[in-house]
mmCIF file of the N, C-alpha and C atoms, coordinates in Angstrom:
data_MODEL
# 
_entry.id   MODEL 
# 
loop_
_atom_site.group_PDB 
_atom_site.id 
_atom_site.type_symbol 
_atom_site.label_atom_id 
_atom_site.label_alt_id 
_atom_site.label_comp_id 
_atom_site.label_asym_id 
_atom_site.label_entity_id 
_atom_site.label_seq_id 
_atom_site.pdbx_PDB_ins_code 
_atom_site.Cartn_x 
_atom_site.Cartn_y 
_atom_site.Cartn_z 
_atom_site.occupancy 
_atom_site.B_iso_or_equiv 
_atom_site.pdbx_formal_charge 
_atom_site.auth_seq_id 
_atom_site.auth_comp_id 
_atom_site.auth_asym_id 
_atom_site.auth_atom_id 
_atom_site.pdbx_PDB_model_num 
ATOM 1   N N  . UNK A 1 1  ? 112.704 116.593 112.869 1.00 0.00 ? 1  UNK A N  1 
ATOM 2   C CA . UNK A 1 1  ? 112.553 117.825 113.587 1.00 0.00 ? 1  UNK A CA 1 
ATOM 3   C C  . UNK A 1 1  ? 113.768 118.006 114.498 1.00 0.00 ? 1  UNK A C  1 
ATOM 4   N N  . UNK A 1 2  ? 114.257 118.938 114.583 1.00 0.00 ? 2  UNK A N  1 
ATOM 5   C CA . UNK A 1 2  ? 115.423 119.603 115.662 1.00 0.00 ? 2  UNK A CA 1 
ATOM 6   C C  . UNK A 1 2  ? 114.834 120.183 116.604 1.00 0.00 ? 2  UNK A C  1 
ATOM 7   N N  . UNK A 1 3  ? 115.751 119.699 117.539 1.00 0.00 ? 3  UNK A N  1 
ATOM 8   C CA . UNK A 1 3  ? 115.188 120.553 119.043 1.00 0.00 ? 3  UNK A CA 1 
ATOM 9   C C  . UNK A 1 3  ? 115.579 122.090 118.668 1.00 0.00 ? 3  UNK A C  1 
ATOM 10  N N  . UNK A 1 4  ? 115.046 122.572 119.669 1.00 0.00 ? 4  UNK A N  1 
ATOM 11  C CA . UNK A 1 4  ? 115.372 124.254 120.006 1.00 0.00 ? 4  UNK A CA 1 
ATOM 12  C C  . UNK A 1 4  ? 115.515 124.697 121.321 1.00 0.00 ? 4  UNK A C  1 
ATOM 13  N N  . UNK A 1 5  ? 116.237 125.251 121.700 1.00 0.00 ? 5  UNK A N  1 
ATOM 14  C CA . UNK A 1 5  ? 116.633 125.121 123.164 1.00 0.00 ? 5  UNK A CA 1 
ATOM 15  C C  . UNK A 1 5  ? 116.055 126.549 123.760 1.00 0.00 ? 5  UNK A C  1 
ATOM 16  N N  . UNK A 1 6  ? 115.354 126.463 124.418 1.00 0.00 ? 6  UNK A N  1 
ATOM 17  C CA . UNK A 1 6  ? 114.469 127.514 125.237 1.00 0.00 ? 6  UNK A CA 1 
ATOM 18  C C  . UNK A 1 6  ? 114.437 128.015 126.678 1.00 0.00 ? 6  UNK A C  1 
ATOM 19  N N  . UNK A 1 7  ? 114.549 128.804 127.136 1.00 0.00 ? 7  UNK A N  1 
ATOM 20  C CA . UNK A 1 7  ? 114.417 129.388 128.745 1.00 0.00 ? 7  UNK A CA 1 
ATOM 21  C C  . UNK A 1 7  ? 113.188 128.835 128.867 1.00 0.00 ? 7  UNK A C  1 
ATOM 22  N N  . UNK A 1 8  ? 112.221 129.143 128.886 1.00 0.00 ? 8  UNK A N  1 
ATOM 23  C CA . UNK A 1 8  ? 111.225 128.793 129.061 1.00 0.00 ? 8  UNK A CA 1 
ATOM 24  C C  . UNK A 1 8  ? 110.405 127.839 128.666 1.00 0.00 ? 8  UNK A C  1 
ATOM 25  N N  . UNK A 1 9  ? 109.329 126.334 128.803 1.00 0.00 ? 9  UNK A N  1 
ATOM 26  C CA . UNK A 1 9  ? 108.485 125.849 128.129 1.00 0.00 ? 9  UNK A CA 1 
ATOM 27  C C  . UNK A 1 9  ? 107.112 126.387 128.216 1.00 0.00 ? 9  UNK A C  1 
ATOM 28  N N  . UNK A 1 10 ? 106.929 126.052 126.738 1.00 0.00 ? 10 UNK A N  1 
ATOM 29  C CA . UNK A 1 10 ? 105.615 126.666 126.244 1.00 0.00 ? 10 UNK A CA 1 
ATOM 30  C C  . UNK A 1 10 ? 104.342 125.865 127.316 1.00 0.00 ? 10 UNK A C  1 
ATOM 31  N N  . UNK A 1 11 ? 103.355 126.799 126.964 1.00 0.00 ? 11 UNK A N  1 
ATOM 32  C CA . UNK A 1 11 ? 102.171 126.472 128.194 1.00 0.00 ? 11 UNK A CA 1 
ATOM 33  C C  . UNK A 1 11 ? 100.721 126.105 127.780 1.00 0.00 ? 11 UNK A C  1 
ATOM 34  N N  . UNK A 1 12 ? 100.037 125.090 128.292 1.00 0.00 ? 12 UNK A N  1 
ATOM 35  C CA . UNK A 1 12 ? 98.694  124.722 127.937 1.00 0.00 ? 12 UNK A CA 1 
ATOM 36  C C  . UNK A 1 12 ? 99.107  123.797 127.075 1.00 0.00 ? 12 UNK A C  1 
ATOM 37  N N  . UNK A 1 13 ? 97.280  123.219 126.764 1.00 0.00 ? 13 UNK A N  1 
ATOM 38  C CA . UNK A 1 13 ? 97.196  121.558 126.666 1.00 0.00 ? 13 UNK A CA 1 
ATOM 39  C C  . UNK A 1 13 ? 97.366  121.073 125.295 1.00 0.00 ? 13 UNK A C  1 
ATOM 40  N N  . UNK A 1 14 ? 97.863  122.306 124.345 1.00 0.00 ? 14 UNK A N  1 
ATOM 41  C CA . UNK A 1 14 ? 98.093  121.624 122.952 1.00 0.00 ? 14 UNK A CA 1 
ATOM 42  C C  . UNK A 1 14 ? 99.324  121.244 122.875 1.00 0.00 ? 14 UNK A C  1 
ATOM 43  N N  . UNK A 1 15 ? 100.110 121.720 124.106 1.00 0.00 ? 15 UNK A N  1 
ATOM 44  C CA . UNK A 1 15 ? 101.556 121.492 124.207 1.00 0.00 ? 15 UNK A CA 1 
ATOM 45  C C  . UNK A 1 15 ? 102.509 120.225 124.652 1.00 0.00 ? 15 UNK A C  1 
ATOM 46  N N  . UNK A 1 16 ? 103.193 119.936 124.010 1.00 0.00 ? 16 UNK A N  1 
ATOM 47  C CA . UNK A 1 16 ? 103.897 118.566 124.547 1.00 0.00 ? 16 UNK A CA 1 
ATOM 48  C C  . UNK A 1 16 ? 105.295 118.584 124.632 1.00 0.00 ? 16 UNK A C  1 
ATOM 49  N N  . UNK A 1 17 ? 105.783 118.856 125.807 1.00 0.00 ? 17 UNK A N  1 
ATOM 50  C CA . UNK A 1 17 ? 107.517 118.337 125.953 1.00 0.00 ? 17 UNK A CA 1 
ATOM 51  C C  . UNK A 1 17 ? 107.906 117.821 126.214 1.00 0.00 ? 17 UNK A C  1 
ATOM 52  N N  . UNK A 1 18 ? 109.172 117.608 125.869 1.00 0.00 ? 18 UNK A N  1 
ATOM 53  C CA . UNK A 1 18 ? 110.119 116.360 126.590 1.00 0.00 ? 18 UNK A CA 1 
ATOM 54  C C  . UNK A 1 18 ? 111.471 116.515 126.920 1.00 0.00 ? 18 UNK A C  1 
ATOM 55  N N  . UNK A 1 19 ? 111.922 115.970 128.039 1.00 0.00 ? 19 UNK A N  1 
ATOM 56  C CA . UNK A 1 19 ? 113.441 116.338 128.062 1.00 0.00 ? 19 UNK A CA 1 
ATOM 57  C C  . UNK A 1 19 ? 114.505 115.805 126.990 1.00 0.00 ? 19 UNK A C  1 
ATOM 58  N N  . UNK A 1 20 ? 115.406 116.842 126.882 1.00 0.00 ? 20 UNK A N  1 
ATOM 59  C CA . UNK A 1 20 ? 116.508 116.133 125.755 1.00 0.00 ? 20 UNK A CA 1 
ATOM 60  C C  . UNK A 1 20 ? 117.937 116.500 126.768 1.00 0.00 ? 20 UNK A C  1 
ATOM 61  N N  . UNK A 1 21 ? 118.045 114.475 126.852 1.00 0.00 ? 21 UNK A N  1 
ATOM 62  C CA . UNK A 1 21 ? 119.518 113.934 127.281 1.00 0.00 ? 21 UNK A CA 1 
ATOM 63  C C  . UNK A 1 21 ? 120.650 114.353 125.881 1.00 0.00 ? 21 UNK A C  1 
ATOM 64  N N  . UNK A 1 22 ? 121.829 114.270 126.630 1.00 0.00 ? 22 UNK A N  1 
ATOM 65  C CA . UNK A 1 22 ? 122.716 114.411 125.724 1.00 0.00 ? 22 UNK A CA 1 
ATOM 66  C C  . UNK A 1 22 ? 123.172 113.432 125.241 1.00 0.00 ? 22 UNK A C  1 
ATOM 67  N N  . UNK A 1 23 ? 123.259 112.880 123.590 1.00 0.00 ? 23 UNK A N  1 
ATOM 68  C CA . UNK A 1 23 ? 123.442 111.836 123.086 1.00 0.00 ? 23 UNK A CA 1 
ATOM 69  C C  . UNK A 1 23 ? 123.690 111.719 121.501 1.00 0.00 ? 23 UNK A C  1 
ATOM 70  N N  . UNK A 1 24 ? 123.749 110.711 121.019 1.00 0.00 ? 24 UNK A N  1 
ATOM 71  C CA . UNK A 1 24 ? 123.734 110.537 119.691 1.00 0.00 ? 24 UNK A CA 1 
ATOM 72  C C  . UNK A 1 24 ? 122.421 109.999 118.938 1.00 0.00 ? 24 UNK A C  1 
ATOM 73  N N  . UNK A 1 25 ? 122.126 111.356 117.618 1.00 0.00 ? 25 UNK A N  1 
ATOM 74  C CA . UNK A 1 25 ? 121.251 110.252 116.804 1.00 0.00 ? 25 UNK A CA 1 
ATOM 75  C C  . UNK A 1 25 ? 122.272 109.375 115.754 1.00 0.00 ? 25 UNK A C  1 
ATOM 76  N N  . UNK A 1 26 ? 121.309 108.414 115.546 1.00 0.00 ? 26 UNK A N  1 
ATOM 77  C CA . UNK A 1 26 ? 121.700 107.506 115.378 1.00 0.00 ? 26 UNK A CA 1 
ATOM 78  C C  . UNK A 1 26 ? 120.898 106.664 114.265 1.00 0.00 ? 26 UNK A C  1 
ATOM 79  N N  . UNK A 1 27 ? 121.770 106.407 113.728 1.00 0.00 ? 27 UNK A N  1 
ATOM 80  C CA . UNK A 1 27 ? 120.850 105.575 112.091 1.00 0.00 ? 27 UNK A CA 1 
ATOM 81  C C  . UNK A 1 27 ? 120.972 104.212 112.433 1.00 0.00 ? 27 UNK A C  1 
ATOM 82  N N  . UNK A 1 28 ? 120.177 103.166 111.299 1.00 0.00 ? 28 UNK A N  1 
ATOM 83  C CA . UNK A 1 28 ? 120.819 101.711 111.601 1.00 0.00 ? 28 UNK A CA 1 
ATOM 84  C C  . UNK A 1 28 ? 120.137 101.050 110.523 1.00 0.00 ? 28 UNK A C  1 
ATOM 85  N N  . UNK A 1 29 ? 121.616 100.193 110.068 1.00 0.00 ? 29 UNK A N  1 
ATOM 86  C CA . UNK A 1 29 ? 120.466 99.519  108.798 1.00 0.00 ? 29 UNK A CA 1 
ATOM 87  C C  . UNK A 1 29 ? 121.476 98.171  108.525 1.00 0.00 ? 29 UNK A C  1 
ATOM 88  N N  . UNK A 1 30 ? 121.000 97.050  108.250 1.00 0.00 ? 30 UNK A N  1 
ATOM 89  C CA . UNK A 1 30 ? 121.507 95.924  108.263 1.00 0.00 ? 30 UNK A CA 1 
ATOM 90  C C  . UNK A 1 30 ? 121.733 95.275  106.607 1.00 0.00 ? 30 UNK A C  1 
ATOM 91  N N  . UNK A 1 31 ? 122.598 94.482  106.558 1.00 0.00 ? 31 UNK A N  1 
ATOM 92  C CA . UNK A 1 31 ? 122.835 93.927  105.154 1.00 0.00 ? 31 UNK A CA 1 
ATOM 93  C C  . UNK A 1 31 ? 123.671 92.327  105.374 1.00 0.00 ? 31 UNK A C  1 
ATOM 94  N N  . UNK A 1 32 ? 124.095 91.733  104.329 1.00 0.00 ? 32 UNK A N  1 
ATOM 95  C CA . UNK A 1 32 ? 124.350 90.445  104.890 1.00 0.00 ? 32 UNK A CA 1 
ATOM 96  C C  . UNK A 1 32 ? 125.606 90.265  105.622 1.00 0.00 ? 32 UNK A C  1 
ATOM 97  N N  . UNK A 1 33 ? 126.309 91.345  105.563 1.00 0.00 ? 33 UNK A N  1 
ATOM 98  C CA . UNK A 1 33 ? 127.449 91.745  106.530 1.00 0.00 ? 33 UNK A CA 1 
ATOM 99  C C  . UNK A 1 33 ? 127.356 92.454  108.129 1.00 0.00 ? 33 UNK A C  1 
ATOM 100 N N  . UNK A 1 34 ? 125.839 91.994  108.256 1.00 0.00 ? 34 UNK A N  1 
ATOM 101 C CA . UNK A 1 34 ? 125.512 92.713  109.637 1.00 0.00 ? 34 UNK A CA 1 
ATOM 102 C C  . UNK A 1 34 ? 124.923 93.857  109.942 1.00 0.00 ? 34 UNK A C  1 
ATOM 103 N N  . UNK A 1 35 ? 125.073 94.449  111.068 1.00 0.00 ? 35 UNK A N  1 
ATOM 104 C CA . UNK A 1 35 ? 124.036 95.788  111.418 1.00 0.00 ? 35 UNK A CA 1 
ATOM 105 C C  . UNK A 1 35 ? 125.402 97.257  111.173 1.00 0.00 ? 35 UNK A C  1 
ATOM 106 N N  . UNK A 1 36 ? 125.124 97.772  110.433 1.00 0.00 ? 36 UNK A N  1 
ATOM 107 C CA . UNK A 1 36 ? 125.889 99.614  110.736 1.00 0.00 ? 36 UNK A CA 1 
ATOM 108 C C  . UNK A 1 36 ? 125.321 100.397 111.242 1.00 0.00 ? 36 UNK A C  1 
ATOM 109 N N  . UNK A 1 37 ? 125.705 101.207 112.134 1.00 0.00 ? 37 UNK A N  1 
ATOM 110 C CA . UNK A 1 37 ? 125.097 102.516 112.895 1.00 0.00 ? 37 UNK A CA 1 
ATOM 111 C C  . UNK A 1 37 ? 125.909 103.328 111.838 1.00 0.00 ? 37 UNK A C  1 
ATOM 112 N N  . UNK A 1 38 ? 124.845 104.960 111.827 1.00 0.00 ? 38 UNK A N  1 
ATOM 113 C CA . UNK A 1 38 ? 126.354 105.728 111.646 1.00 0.00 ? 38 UNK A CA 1 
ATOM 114 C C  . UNK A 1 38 ? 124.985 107.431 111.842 1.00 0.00 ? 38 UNK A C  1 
ATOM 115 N N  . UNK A 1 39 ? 125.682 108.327 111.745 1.00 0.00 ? 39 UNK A N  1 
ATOM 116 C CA . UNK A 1 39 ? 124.565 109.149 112.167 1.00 0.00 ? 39 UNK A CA 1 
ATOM 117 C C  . UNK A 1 39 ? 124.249 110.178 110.971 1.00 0.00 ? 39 UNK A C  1 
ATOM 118 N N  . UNK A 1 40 ? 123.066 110.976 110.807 1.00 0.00 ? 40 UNK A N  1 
ATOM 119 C CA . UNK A 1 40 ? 122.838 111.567 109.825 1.00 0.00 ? 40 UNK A CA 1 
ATOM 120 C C  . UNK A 1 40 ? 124.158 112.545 109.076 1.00 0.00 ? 40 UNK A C  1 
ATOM 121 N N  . UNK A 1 41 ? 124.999 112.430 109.625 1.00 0.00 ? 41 UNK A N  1 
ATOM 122 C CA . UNK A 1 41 ? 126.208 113.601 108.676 1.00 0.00 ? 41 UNK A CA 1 
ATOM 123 C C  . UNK A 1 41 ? 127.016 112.129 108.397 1.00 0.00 ? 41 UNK A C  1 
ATOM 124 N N  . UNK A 1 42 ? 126.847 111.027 108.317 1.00 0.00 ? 42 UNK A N  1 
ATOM 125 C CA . UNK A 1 42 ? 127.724 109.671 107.677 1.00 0.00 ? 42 UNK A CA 1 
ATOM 126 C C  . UNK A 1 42 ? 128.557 108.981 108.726 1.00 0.00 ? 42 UNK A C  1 
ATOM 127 N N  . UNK A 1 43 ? 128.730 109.947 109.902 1.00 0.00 ? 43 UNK A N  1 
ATOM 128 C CA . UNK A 1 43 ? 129.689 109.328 110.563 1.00 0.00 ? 43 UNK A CA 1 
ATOM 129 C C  . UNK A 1 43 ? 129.812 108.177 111.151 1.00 0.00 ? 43 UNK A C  1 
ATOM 130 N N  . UNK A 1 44 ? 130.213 106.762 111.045 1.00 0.00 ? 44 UNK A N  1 
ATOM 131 C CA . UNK A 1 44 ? 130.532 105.318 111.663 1.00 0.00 ? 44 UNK A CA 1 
ATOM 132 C C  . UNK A 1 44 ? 130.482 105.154 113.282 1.00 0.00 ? 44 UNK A C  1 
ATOM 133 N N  . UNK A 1 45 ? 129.189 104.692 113.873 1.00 0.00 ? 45 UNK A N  1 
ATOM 134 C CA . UNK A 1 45 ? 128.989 104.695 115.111 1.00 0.00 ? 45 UNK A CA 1 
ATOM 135 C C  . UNK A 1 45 ? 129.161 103.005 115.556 1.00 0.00 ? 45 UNK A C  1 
ATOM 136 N N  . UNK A 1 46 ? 129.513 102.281 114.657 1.00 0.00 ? 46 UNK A N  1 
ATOM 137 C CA . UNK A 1 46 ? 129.093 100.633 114.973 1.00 0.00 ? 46 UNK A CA 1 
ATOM 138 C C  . UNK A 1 46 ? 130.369 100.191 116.425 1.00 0.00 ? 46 UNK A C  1 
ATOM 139 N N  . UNK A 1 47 ? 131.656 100.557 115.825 1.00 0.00 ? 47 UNK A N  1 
ATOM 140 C CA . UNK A 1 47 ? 132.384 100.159 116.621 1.00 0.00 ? 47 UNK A CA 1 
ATOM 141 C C  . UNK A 1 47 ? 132.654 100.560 117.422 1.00 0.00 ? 47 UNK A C  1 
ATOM 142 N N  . UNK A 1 48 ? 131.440 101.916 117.827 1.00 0.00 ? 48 UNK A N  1 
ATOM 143 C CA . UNK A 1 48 ? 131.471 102.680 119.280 1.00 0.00 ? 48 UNK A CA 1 
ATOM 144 C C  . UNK A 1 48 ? 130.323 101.916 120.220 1.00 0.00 ? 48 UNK A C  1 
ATOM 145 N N  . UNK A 1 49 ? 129.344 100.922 119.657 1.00 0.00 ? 49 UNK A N  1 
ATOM 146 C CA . UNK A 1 49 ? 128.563 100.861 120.296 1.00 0.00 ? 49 UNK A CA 1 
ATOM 147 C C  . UNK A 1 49 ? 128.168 99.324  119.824 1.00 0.00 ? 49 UNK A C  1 
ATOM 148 N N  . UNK A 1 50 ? 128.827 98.690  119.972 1.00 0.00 ? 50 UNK A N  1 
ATOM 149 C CA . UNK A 1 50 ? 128.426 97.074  119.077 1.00 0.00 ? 50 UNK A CA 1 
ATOM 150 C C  . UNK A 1 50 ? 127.372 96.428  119.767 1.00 0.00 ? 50 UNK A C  1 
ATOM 151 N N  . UNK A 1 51 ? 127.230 97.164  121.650 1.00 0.00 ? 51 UNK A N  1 
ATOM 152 C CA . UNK A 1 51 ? 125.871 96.013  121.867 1.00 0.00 ? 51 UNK A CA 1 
ATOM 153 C C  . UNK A 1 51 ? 124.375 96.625  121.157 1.00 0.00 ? 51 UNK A C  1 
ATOM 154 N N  . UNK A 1 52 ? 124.581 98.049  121.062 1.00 0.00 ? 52 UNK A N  1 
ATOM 155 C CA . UNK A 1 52 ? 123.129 98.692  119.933 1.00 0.00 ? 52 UNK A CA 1 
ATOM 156 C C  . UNK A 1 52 ? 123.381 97.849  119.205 1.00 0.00 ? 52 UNK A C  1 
ATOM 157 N N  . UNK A 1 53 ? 124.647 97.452  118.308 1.00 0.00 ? 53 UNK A N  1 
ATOM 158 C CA . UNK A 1 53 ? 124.339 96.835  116.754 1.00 0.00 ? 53 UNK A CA 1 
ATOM 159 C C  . UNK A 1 53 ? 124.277 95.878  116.954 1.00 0.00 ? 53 UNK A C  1 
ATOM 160 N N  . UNK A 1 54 ? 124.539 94.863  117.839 1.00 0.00 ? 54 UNK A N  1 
ATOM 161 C CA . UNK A 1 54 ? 124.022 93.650  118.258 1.00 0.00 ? 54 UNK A CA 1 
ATOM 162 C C  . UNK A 1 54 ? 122.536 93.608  118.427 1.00 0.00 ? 54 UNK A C  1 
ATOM 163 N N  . UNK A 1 55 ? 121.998 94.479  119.524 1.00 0.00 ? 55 UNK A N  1 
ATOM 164 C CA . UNK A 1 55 ? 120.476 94.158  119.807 1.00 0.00 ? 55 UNK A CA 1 
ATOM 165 C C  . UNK A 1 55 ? 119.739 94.731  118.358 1.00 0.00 ? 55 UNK A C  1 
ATOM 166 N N  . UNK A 1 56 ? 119.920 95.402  117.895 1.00 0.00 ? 56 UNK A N  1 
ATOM 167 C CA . UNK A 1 56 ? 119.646 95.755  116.186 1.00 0.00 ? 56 UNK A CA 1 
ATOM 168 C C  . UNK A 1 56 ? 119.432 94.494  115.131 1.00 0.00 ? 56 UNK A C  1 
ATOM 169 N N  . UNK A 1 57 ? 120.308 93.505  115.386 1.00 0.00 ? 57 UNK A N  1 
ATOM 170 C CA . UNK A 1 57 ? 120.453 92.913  114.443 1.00 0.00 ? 57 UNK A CA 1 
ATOM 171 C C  . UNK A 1 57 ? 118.839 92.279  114.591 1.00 0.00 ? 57 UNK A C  1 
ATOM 172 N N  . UNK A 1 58 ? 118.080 91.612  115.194 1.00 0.00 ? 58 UNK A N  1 
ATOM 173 C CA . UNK A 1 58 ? 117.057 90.619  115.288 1.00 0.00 ? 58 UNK A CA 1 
ATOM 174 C C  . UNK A 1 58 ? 115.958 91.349  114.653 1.00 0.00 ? 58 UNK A C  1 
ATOM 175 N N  . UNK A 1 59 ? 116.291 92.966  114.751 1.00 0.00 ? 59 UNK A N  1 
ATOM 176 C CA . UNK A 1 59 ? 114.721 94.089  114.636 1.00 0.00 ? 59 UNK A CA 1 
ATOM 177 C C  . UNK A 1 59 ? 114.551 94.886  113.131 1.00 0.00 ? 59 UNK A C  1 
ATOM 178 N N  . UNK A 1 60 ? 115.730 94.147  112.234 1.00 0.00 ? 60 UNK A N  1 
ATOM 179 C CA . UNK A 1 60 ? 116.143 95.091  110.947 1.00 0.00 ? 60 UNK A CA 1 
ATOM 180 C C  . UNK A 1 60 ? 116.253 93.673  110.061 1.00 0.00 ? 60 UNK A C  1 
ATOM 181 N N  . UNK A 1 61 ? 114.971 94.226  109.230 1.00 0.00 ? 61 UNK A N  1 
ATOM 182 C CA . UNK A 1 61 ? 115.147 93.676  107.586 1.00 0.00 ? 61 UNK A CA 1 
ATOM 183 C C  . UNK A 1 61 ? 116.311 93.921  106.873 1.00 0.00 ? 61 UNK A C  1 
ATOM 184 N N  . UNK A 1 62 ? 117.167 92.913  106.068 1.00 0.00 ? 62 UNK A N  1 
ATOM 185 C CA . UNK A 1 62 ? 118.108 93.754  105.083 1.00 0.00 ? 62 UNK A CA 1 
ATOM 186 C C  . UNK A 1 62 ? 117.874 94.877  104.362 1.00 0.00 ? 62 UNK A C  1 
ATOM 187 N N  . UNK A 1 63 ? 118.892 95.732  103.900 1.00 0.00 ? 63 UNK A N  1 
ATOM 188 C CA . UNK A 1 63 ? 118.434 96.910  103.439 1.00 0.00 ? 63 UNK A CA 1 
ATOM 189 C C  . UNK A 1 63 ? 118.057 96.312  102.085 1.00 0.00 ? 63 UNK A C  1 
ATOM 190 N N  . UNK A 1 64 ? 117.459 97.005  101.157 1.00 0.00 ? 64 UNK A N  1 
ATOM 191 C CA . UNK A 1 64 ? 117.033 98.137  101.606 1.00 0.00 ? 64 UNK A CA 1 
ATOM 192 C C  . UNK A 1 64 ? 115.890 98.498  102.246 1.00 0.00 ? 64 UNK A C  1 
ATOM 193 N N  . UNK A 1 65 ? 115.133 97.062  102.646 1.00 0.00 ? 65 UNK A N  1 
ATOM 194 C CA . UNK A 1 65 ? 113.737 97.564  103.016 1.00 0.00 ? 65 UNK A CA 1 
ATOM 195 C C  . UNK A 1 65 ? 113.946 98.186  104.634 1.00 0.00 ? 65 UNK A C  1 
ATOM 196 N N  . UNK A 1 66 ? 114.980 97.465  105.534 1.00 0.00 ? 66 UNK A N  1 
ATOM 197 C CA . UNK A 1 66 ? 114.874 97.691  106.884 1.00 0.00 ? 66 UNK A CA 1 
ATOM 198 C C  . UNK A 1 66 ? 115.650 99.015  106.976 1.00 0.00 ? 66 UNK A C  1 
ATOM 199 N N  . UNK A 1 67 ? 115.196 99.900  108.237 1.00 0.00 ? 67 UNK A N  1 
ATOM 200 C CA . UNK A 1 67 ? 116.333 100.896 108.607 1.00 0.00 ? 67 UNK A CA 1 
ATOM 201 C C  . UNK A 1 67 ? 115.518 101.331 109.938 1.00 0.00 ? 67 UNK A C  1 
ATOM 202 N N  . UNK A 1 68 ? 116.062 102.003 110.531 1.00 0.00 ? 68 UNK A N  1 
ATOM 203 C CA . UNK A 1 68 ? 115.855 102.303 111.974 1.00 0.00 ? 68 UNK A CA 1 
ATOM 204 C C  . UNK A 1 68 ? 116.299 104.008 112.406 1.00 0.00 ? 68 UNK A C  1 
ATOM 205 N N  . UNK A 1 69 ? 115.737 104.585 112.768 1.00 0.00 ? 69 UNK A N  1 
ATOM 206 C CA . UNK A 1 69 ? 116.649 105.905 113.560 1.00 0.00 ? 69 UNK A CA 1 
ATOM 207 C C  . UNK A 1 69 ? 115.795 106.233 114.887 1.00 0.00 ? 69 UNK A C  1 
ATOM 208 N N  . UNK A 1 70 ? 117.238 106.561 115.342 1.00 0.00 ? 70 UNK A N  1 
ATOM 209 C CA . UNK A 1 70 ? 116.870 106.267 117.272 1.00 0.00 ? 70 UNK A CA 1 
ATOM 210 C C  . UNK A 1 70 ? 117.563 107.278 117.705 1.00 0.00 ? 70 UNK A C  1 
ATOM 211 N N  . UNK A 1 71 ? 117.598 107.450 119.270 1.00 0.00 ? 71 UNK A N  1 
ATOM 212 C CA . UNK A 1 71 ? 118.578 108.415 119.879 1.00 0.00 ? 71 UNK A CA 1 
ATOM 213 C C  . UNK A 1 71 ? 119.231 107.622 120.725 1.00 0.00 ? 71 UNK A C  1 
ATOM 214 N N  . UNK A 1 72 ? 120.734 107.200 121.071 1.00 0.00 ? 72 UNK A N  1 
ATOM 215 C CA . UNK A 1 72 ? 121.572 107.102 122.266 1.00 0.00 ? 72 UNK A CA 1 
ATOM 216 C C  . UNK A 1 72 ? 121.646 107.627 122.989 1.00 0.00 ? 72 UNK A C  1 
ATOM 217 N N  . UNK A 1 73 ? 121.571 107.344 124.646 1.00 0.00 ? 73 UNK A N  1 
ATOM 218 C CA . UNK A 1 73 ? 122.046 108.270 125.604 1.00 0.00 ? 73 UNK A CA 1 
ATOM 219 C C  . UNK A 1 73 ? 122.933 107.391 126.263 1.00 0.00 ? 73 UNK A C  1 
ATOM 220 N N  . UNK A 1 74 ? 124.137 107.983 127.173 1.00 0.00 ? 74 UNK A N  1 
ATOM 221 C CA . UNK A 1 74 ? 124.635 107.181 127.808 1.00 0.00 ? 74 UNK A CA 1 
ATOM 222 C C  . UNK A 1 74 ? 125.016 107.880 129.349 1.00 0.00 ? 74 UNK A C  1 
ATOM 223 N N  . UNK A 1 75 ? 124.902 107.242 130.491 1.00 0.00 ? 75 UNK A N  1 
ATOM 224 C CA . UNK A 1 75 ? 125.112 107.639 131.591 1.00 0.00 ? 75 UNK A CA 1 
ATOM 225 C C  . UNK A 1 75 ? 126.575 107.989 131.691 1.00 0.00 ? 75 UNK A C  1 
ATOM 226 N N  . UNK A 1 76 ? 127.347 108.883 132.593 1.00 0.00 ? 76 UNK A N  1 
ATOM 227 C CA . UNK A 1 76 ? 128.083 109.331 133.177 1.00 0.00 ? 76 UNK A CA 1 
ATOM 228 C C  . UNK A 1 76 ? 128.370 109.003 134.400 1.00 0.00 ? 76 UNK A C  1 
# 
């Protein structure tokens, strides 16, 4: 699902929001050469972020069974 960016949030109790930080999604999938990030359009996130693909490594089956998708945020 994609966000949609709104003036306003919707109202009453069937409703659920959440804030969206600015960040990267983010894929992750491991093989015997280690953990790769990279994000849904292909692009190579590993060597932007090696401690994700570090803490990744312990939580991901080899592919093809393991894979992961998450969101990054990072402070300013």
């Amino acid at each position: 699902m994609y966000a949609l960016a709104v003036q306003t949030l919707p109202e009453g109790s069937e409703w659920l929001c959440e804030v969206k930080f600015d960040g990267y999604r983010c894929l992750a999938g491991r093989d015997k050469s280690g953990v790769t990030l990279w994000s849904r359009r292909g692009n190579l996130f590993t060597t932007q972020f090696p401690n994700i693909a570090r803490a990744c490594e312990p939580l991901l089956l080899p592919r093809p069974e393991g894979g992961c998708d998450s969101g990054s945020q990072t402070e300013n």
